[in-house]
VODREN-940332 format. One record per atom (N, C-alpha, C): residue number from 1; atom name; x, y, z; residue in three letters. Coordinates in steps of 0.05 Angstrom, whole numbers, always signed. Layout:
{NUM,CA,{X,Y,Z},ALA}
...
//
This chain:
{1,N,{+925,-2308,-191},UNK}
{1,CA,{+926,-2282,-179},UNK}
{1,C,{+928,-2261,-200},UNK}
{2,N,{+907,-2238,-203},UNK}
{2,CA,{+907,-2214,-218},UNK}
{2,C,{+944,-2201,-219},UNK}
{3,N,{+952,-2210,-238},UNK}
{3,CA,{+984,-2187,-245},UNK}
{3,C,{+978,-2159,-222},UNK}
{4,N,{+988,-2144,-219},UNK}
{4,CA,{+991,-2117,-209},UNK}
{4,C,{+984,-2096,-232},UNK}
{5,N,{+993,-2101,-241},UNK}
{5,CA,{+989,-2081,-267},UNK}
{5,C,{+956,-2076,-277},UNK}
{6,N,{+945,-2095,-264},UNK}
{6,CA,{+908,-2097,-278},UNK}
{6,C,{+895,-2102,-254},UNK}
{7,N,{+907,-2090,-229},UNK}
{7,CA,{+893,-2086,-203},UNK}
{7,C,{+871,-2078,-211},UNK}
{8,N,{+881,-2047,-219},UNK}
{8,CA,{+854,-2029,-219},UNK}
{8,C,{+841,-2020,-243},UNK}
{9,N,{+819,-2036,-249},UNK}
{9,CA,{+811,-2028,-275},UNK}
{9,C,{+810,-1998,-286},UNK}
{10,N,{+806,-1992,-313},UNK}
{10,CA,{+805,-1968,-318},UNK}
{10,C,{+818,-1963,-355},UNK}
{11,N,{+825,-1952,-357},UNK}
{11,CA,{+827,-1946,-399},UNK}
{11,C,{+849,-1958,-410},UNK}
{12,N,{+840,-1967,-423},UNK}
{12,CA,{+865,-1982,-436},UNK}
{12,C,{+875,-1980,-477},UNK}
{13,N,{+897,-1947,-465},UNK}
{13,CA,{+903,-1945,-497},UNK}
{13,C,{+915,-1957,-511},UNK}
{14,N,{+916,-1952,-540},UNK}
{14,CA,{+929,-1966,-560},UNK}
{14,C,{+932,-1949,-587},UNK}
{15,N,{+964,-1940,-586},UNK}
{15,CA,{+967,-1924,-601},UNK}
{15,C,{+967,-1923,-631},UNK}
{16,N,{+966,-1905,-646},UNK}
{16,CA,{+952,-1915,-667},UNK}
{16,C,{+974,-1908,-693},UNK}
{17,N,{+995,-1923,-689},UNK}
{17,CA,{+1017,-1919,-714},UNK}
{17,C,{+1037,-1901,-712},UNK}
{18,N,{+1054,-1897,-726},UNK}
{18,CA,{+1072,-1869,-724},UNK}
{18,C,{+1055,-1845,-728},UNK}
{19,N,{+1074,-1833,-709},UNK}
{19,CA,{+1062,-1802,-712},UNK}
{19,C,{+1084,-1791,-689},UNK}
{20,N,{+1088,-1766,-692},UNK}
{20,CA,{+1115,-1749,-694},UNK}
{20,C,{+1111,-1740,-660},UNK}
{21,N,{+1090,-1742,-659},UNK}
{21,CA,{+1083,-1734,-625},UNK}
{21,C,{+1074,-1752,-607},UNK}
{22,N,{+1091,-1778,-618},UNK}
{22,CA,{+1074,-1800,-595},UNK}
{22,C,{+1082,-1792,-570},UNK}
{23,N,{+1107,-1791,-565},UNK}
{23,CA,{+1104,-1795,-529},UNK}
{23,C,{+1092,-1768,-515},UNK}
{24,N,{+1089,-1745,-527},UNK}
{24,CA,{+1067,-1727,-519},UNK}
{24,C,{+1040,-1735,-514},UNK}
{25,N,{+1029,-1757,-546},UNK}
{25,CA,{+1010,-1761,-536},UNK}
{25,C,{+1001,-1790,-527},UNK}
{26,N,{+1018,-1801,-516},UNK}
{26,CA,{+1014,-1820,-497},UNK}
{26,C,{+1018,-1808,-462},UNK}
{27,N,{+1039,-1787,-464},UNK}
{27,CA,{+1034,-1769,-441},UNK}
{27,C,{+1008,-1751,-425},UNK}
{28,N,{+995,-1751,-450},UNK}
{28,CA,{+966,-1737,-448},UNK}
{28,C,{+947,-1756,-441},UNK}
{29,N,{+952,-1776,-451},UNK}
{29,CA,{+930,-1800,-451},UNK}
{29,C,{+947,-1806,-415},UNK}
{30,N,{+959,-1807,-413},UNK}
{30,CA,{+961,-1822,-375},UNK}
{30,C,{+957,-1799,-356},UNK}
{31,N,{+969,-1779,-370},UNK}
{31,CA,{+950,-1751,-344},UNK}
{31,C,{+916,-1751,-344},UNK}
{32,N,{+909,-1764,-358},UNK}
{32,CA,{+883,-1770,-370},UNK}
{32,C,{+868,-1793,-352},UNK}
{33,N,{+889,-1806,-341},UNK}
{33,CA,{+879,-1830,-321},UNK}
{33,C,{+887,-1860,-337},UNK}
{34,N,{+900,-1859,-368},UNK}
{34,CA,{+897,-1884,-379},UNK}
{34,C,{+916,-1908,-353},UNK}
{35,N,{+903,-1931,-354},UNK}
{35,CA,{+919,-1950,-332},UNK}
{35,C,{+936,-1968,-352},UNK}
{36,N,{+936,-1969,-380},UNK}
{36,CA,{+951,-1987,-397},UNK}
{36,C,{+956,-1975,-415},UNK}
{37,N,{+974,-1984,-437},UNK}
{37,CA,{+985,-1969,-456},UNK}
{37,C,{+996,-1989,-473},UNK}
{38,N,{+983,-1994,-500},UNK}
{38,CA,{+998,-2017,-517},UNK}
{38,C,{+1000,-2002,-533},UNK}
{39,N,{+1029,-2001,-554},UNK}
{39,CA,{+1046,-1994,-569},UNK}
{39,C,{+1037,-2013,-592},UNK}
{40,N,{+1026,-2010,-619},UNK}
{40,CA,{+1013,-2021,-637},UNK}
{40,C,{+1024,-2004,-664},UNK}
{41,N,{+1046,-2015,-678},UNK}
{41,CA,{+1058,-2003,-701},UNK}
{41,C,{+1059,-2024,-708},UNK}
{42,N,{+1052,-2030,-735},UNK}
{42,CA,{+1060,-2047,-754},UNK}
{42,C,{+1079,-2039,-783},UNK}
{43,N,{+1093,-2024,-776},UNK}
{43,CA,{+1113,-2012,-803},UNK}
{43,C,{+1146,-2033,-793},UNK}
{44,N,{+1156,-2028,-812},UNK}
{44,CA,{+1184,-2046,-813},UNK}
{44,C,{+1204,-2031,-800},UNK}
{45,N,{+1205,-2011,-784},UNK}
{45,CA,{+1224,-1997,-785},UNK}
{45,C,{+1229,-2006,-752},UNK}
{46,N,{+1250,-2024,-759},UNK}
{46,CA,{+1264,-2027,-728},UNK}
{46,C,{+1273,-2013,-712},UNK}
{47,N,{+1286,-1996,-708},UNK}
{47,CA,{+1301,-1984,-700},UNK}
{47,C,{+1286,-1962,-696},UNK}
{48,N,{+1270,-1950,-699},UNK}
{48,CA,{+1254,-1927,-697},UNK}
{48,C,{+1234,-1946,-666},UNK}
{49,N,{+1219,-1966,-681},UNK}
{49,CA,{+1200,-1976,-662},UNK}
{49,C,{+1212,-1987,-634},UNK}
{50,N,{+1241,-1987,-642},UNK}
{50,CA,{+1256,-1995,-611},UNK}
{50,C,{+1265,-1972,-593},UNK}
{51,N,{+1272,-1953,-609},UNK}
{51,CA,{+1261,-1933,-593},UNK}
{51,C,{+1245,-1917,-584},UNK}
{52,N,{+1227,-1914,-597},UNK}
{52,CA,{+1201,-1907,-587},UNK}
{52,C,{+1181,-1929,-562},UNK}
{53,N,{+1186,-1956,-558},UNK}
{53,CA,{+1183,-1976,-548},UNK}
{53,C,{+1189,-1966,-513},UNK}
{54,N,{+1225,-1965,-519},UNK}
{54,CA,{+1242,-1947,-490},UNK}
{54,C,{+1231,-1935,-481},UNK}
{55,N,{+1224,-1905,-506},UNK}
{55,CA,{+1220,-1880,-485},UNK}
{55,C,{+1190,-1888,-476},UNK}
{56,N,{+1169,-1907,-493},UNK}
{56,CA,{+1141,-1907,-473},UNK}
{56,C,{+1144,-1926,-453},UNK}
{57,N,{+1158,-1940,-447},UNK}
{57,CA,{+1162,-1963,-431},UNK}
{57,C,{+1177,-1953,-413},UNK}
{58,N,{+1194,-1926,-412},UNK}
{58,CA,{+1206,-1914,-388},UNK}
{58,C,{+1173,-1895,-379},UNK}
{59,N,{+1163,-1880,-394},UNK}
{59,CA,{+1145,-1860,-397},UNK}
{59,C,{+1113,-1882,-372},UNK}
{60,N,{+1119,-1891,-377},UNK}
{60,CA,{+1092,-1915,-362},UNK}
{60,C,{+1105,-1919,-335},UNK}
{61,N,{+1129,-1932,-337},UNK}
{61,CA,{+1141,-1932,-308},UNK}
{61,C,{+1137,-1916,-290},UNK}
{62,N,{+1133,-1896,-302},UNK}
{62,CA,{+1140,-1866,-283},UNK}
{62,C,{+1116,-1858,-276},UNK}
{63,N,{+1093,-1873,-291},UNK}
{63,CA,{+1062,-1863,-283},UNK}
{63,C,{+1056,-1889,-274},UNK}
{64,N,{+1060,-1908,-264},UNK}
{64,CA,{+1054,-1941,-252},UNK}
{64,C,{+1033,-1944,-274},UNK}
{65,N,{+1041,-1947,-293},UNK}
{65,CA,{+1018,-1952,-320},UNK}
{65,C,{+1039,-1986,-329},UNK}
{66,N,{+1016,-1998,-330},UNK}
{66,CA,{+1029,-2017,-359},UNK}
{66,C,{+1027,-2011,-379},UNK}
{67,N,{+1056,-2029,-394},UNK}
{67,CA,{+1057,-2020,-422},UNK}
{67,C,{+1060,-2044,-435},UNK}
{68,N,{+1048,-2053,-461},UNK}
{68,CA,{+1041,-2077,-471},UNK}
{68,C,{+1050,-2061,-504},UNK}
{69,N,{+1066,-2083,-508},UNK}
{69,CA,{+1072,-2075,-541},UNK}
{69,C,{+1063,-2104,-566},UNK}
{70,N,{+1055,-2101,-588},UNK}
{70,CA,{+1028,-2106,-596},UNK}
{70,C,{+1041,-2124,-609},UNK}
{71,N,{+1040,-2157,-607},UNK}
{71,CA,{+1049,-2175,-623},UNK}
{71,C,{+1078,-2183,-618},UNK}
{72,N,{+1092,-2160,-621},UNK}
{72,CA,{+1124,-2166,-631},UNK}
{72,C,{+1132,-2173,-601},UNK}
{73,N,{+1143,-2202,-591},UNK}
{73,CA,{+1155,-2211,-556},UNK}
{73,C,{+1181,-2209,-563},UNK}
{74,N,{+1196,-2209,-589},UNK}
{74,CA,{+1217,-2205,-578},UNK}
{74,C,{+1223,-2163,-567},UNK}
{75,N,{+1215,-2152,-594},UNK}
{75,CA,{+1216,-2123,-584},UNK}
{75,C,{+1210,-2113,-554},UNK}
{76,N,{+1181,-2139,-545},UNK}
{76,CA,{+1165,-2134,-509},UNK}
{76,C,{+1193,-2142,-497},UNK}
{77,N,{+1208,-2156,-509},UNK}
{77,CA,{+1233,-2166,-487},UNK}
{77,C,{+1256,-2144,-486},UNK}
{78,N,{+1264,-2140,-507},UNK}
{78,CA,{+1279,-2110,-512},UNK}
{78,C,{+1274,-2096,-493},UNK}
{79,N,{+1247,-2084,-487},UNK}
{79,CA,{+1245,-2056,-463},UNK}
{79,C,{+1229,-2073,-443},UNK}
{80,N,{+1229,-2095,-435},UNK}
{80,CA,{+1218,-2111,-409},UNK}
{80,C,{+1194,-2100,-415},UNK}
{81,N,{+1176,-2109,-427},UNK}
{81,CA,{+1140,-2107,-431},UNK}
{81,C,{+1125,-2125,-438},UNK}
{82,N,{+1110,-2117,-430},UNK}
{82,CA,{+1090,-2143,-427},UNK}
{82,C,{+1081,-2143,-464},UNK}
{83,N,{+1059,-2161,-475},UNK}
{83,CA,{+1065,-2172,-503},UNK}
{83,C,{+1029,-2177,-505},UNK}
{84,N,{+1015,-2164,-523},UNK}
{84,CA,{+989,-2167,-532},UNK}
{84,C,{+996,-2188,-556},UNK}
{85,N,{+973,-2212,-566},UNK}
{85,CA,{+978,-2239,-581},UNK}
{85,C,{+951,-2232,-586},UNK}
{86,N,{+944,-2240,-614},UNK}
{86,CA,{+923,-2243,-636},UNK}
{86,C,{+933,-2269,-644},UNK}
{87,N,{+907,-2276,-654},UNK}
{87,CA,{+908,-2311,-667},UNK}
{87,C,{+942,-2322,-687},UNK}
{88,N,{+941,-2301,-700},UNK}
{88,CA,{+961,-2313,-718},UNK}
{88,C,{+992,-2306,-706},UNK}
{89,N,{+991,-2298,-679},UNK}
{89,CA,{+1016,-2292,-666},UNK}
{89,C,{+1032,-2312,-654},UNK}
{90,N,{+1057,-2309,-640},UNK}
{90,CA,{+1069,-2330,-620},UNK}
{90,C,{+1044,-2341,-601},UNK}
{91,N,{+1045,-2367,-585},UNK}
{91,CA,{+1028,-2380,-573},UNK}
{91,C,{+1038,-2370,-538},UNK}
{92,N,{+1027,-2364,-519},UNK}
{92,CA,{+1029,-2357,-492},UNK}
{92,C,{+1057,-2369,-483},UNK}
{93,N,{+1068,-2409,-486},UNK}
{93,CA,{+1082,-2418,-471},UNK}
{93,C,{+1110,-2399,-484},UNK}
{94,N,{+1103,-2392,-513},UNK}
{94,CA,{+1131,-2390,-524},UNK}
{94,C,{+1138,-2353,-512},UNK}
{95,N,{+1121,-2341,-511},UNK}
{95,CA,{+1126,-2314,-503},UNK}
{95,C,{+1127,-2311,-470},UNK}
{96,N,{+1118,-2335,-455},UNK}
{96,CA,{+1125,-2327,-422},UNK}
{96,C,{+1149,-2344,-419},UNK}
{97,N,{+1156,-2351,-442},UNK}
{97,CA,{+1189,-2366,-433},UNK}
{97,C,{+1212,-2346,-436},UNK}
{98,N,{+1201,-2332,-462},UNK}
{98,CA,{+1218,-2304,-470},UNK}
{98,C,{+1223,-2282,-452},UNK}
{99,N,{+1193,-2273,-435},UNK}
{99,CA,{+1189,-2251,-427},UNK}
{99,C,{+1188,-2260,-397},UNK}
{100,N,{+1182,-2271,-391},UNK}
{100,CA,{+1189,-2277,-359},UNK}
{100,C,{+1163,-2283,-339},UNK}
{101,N,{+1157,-2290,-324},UNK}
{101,CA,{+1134,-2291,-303},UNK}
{101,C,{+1117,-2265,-295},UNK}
{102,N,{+1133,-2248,-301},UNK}
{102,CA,{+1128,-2219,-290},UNK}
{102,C,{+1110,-2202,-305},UNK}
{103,N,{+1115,-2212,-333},UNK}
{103,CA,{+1113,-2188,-356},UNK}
{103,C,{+1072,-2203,-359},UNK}
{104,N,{+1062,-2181,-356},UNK}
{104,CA,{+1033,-2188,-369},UNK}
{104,C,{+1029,-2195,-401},UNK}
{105,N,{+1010,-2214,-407},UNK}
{105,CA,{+1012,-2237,-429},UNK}
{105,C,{+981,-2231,-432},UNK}
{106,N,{+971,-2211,-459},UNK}
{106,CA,{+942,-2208,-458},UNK}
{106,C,{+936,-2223,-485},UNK}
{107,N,{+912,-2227,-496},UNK}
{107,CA,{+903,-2246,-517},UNK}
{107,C,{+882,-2232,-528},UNK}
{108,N,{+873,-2235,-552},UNK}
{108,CA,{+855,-2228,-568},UNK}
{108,C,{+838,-2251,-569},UNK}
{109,N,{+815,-2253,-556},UNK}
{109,CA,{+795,-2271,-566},UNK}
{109,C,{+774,-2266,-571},UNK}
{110,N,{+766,-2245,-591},UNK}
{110,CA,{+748,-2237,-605},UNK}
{110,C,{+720,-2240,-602},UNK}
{111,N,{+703,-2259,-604},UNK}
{111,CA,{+676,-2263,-599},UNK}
{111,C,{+676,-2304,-592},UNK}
{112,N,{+704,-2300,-578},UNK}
{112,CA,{+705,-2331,-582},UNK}
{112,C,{+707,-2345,-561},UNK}
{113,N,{+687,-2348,-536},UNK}
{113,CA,{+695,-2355,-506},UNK}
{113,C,{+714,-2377,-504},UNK}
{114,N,{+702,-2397,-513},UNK}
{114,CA,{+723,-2421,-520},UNK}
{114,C,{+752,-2417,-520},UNK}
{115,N,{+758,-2400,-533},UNK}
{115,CA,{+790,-2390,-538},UNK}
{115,C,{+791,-2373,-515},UNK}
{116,N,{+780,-2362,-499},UNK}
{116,CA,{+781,-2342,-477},UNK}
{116,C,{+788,-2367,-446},UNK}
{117,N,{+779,-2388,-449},UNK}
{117,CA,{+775,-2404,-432},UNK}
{117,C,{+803,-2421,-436},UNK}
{118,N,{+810,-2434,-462},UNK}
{118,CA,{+834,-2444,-471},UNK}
{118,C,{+858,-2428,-458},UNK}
{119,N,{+857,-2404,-472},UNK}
{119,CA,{+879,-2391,-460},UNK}
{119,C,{+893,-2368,-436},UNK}
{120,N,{+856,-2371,-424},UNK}
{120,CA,{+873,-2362,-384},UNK}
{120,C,{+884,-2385,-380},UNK}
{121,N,{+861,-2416,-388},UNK}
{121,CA,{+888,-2438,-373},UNK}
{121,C,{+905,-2439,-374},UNK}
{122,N,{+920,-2426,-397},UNK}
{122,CA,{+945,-2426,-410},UNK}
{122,C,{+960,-2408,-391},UNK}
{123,N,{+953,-2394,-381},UNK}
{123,CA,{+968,-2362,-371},UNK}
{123,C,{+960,-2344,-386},UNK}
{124,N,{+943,-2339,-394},UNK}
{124,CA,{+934,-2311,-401},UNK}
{124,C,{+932,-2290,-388},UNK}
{125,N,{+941,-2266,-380},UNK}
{125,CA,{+937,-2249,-358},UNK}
{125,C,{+909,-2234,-362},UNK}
{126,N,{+907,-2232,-388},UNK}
{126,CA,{+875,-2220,-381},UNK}
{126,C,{+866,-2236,-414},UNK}
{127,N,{+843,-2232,-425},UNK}
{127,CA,{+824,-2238,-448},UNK}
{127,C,{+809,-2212,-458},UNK}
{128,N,{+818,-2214,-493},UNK}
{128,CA,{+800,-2181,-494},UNK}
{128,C,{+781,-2193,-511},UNK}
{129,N,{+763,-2184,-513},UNK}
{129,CA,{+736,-2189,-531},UNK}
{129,C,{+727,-2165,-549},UNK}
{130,N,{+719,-2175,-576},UNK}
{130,CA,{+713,-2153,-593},UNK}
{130,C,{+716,-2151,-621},UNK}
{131,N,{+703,-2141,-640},UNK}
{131,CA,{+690,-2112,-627},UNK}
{131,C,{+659,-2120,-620},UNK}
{132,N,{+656,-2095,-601},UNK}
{132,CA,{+629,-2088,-597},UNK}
{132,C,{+616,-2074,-609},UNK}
{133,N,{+626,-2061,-620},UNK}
{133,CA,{+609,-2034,-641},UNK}
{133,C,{+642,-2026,-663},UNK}
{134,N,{+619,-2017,-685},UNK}
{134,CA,{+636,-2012,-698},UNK}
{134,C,{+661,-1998,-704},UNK}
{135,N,{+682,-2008,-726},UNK}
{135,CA,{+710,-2001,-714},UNK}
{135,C,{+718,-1988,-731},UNK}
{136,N,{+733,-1965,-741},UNK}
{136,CA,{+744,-1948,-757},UNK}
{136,C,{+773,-1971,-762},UNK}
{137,N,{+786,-1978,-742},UNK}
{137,CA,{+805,-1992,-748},UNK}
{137,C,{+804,-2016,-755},UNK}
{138,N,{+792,-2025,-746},UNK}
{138,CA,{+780,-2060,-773},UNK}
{138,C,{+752,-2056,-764},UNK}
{139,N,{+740,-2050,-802},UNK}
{139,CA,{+722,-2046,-803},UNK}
{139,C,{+701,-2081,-804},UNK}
{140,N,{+718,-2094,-807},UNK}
{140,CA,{+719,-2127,-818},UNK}
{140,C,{+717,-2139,-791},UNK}
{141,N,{+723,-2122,-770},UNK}
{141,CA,{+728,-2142,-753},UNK}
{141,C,{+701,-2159,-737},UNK}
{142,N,{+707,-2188,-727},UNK}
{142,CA,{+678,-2199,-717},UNK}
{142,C,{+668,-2183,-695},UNK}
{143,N,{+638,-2190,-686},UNK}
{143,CA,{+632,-2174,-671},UNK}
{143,C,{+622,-2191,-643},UNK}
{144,N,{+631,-2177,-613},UNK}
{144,CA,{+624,-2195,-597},UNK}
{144,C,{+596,-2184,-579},UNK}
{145,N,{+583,-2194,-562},UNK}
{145,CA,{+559,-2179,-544},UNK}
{145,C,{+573,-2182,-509},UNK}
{146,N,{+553,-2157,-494},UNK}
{146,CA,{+563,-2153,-468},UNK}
{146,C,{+560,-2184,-453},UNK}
{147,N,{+547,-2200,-464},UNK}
{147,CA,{+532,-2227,-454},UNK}
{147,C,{+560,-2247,-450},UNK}
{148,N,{+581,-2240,-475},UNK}
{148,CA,{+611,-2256,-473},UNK}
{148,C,{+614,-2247,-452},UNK}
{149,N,{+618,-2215,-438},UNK}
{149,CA,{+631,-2213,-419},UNK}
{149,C,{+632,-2221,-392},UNK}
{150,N,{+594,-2217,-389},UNK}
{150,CA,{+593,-2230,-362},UNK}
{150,C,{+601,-2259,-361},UNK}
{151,N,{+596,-2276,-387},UNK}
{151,CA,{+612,-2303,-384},UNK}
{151,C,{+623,-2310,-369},UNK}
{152,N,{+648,-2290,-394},UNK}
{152,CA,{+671,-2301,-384},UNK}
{152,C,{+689,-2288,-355},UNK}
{153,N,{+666,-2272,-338},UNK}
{153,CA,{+669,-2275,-312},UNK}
{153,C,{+684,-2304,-295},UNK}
{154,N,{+669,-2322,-303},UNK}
{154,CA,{+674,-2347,-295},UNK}
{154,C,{+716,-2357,-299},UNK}
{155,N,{+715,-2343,-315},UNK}
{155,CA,{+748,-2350,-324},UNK}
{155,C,{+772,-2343,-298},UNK}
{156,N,{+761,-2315,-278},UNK}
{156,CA,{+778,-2304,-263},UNK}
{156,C,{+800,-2289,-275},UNK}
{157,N,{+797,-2280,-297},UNK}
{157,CA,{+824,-2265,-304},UNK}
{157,C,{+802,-2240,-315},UNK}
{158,N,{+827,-2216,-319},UNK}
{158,CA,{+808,-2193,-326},UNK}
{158,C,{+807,-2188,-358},UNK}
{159,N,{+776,-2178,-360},UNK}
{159,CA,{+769,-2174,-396},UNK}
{159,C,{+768,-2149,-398},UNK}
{160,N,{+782,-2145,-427},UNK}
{160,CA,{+783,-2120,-442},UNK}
{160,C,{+763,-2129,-459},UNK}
{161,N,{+746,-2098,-467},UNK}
{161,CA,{+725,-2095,-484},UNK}
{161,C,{+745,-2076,-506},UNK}
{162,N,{+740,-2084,-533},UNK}
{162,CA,{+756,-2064,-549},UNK}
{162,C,{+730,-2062,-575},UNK}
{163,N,{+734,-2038,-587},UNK}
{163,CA,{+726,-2039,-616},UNK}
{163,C,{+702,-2024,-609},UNK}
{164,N,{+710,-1991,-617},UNK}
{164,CA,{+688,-1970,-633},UNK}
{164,C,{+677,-1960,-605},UNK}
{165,N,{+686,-1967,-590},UNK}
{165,CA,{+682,-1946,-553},UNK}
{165,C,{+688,-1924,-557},UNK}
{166,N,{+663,-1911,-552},UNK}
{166,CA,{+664,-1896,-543},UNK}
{166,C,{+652,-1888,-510},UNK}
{167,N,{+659,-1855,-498},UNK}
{167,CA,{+651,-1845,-467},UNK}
{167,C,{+621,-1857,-473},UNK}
{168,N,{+614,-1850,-487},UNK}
{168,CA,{+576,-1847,-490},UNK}
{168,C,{+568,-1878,-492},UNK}
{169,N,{+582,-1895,-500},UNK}
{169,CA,{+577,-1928,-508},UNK}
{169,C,{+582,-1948,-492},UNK}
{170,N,{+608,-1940,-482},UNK}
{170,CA,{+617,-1964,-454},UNK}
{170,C,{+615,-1970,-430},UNK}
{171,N,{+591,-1949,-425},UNK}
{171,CA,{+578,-1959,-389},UNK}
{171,C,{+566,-1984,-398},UNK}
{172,N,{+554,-1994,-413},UNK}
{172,CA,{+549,-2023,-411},UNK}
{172,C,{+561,-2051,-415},UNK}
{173,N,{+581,-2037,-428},UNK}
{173,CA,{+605,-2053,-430},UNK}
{173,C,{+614,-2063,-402},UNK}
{174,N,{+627,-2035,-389},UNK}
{174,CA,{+637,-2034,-354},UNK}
{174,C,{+614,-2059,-343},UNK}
{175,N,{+593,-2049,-337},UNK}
{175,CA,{+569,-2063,-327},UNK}
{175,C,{+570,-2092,-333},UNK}
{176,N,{+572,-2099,-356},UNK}
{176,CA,{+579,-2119,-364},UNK}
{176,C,{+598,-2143,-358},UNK}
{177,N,{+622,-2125,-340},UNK}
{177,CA,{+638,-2138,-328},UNK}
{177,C,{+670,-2131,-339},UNK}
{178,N,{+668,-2113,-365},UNK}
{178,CA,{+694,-2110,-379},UNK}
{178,C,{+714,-2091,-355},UNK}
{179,N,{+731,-2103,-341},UNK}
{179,CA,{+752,-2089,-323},UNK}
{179,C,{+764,-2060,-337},UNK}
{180,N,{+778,-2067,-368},UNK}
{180,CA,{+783,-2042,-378},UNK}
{180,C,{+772,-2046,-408},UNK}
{181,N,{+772,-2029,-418},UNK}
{181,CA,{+761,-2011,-443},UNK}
{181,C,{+783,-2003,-460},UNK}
{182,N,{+789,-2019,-478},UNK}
{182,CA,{+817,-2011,-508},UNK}
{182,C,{+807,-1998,-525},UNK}
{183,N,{+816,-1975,-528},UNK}
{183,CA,{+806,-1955,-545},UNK}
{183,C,{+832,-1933,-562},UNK}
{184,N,{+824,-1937,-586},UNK}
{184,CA,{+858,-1928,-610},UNK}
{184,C,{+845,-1891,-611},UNK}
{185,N,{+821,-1892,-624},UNK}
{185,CA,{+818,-1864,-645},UNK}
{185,C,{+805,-1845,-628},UNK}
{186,N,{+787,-1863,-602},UNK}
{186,CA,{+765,-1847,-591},UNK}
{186,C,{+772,-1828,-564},UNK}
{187,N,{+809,-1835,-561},UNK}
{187,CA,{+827,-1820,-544},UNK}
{187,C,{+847,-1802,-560},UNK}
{188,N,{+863,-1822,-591},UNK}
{188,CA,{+888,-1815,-595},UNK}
{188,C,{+872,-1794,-621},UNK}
{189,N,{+849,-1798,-629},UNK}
{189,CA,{+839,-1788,-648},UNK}
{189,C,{+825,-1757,-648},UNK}
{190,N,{+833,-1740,-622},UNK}
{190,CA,{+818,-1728,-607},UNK}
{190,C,{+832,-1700,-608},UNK}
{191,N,{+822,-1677,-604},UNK}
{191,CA,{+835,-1651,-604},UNK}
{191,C,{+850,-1646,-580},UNK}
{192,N,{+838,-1659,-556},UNK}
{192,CA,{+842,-1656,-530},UNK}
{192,C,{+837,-1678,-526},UNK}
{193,N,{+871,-1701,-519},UNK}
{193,CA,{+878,-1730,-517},UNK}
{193,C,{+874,-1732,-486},UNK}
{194,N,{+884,-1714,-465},UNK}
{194,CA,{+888,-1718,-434},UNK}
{194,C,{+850,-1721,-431},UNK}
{195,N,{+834,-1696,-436},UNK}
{195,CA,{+806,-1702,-430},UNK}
{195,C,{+788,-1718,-440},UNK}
{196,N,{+800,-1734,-461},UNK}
{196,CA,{+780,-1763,-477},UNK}
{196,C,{+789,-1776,-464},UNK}
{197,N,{+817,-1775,-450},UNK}
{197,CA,{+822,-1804,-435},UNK}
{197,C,{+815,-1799,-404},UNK}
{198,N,{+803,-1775,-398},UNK}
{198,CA,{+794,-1764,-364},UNK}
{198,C,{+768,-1772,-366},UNK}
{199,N,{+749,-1770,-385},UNK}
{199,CA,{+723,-1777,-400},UNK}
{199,C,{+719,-1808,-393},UNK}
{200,N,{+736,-1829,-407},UNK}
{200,CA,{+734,-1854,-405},UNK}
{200,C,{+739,-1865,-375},UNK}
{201,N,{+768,-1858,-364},UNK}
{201,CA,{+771,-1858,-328},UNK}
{201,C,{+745,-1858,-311},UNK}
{202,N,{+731,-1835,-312},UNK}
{202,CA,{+710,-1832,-295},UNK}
{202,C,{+687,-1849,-304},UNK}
{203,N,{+695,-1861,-318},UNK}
{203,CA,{+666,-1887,-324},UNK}
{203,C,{+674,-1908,-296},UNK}
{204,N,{+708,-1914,-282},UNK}
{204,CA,{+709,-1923,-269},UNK}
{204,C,{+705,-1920,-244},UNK}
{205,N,{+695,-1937,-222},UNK}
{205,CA,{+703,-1927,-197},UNK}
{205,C,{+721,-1923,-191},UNK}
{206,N,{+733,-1901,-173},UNK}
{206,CA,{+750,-1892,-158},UNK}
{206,C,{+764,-1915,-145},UNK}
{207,N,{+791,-1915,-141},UNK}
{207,CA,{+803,-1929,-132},UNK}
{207,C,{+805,-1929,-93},UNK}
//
C-alpha cells in the first residue's frame, strides 16, 4: 500500500546545504505546491542540523508535506522523519527498525532497476532514478532514461525522477511514469522559490 505521504504525486524538494534562510525558503517552496521536502546537509555541525531538522519537520506538518532527511536515520529519528538511503548508506531493515513502520524509507537507485526491484521487496517506500539530464550537483553522476521508469512501473511503489529537471524538461519524465520530480537548484536556486516550485506543481494533475 502507497504510504500517505506519496498519495499525490507532485515536486519533490531537496534543499541545498546551509543557508541563513532555509525555513523561508522551504516555506516558499510548499506555498509553491512542493508535496516533499528532503533536508540534504552534509556539514558536521550537529546541533545546528538538529535544529534546523525540528523547525522543517514541524514546518511540513503544518502543510501535510513529507519531510525526508538525507542519509542521516538516526537525526530522521530525532524529529520523527522519514530517511532518504544512497548505496553507501544504512540498509532499509536497519533504518525501519529505528524509524518505525510509519516513517517513509526512499532509496537511490540510480540507473539500476535491479536494485530498484531488490529494494521495494525490501520495503522501500518509493525508488528514485537518476540523473536524467545533467546535474550541477553531481556533475559525475550516472545517467538513467524515461524507459527505467516506465519499467519499473511493474514494482508498485512510487518513482522519483531526480537530476538537472527542469519546468521545460520533465513533462516526459511525468509521462514516463515518474510520480514526483526531485529537484535542489531549479527551485532553491531561483529568484522567486514559491513560483519555480508553482511552475513544477502544475506539470501535475490536480488532485
Amino acid at each position: 500500500m502507497r504510504h500517505p505521504l506519496l498519495a499525490r504525486p507532485g515536486l519533490y524538494v531537496i534543499t541545498d546545504g546551509p543557508r541563513a534562510d532555509l525555513v523561508a525558503a522551504v516555506t516558499a517552496a510548499l506555498a509553491g505546491g512542493a508535496r516533499l521536502v528532503q533536508y540534504r546537509d552534509k556539514t558536521q555541525d550537529a546541533a545546528r542540523r538538529a535544529e534546523e531538522a525540528r523547525a522543517l519537520a514541524a514546518l511540513c506538518a503544518r502543510h501535510d508535506a513529507g519531510f525526508i532527511v538525507n542519509d542521516d536515520v538516526e537525526l530522521a529519528a530525532q524529529v520523527a522523519a522519514g530517511v532518504h538511503l544512497g548505496e553507501d548508506d544504512a540498509d532499509i531493515a536497519a533504518a525501519r527498525t529505528r524509524l518505525g513502520d510509519s516513517a517513509v524509507i526512499g532509496v537511490s537507485c540510480y540507473d539500476d532497476f535491479d536494485r530498484a526491484r531488490s529494494l521495494a521487496a525490501r520495503g522501500a517506500d518509493y525508488v528514485a532514478f537518476g540523473a536524467f539530464y545533467p546535474s550541477s550537483t553531481k556533475p559525475a553522476a550516472r545517467r538513467a532514461t524515461p524507459e527505467l521508469l516506465r519499467r519499473a512501473a511493474a514494482l508498485d511503489v512510487p518513482r522519483v525522477a531526480i537530476g538537472g529537471i527542469t519546468p521545460e524538461n520533465a513533462g516526459p519524465l511525468i509521462e514516463a511514469g515518474a510520480d514526483f520530480v526531485a529537484v535542489i537548484s531549479a527551485v532553491f536556486g531561483t529568484g522567486d522559490i514559491t513560483r519555480a516550485a508553482s511552475r513544477f506543481a502544475s506539470l501535475f494533475p490536480s488532485p
